[in-house]
N, C-alpha and C positions, 0 to 999 in steps of 0.2 A: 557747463560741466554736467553735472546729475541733476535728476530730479529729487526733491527733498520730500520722506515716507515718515506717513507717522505709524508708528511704533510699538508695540508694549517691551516696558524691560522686562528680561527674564528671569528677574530676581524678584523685583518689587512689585510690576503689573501696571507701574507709572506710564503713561503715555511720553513718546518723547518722540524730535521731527529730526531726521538723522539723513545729510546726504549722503554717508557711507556708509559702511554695513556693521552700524554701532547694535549692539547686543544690549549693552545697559544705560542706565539714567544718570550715572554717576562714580564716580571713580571708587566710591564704599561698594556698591555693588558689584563691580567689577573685579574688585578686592574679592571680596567674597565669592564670587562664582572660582576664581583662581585657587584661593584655600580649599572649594569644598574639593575642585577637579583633582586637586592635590591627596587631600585627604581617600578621594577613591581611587586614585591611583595606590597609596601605602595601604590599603585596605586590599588592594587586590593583589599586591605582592606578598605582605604578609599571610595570606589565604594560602597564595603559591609557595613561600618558603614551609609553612605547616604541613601543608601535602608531601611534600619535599622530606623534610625531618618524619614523618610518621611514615613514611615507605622506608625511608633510610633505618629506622627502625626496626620494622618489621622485614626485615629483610636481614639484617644483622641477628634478629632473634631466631630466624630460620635452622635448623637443625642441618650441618654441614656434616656431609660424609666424612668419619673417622673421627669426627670431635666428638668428647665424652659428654653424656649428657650431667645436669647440675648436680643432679641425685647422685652417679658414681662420682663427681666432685667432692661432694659433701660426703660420704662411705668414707672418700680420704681423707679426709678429716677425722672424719670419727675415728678410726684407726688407729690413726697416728697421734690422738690423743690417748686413745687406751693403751698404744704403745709409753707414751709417756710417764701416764700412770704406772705402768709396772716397771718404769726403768729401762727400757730397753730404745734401743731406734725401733724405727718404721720398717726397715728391713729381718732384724731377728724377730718381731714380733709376728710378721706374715710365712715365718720360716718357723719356726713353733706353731702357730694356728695348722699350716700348711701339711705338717709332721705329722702332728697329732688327729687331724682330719684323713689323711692315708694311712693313718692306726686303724681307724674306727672300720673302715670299709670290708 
């Protein structure tokens, strides 16, 4: 068959006489080599999904033509609370502002 090679395992540094093309000294080490390959494998996808989600991100926070920025979002609010406050909707209140602003000029 083969010739039989001694060896170090790649886990432990044990010497070992292998007529195949055994890697380790022992089925714990072998264990272990497979966990760790495992572990960098989820390590290197979770890396990828991060990248992933922080583009998706920032890409979604991108300022799209014709959408209002937060600030005029927020102005409507503010508004339409002060409309509130005097009792009015949101529409008579920017129609009296509106009114009285083409008085002034």
């Amino acid at each position: 068959m083969g010739e039989s090679k001694i060896r170090k395992c790649i886990i432990c540094g044990r010497l070992i006489t292998a007529s195949r093309r055994y890697a380790y000294c022992s089925d714990e080490c072998a264990d272990y080599a497979r966990k760790e390959h495992a572990r960098a494998k989820m390590r290197e996808i979770q890396e990828e999904h991060r990248k992933f989600i922080t583009e998706t991100r920032q890409k979604k926070n991108m300022k799209k033509p014709g959408r209002k920025s937060k600030q005029y979002r927020n102005e409507l609010i503010r508004i339409a609370a002060e409309a509130r406050e005097h009792g009015m909707s949101y529409g008579q209140y920017v129609g009296i502002y509106e009114y009285q602003k083409g008085m002034k000029i």
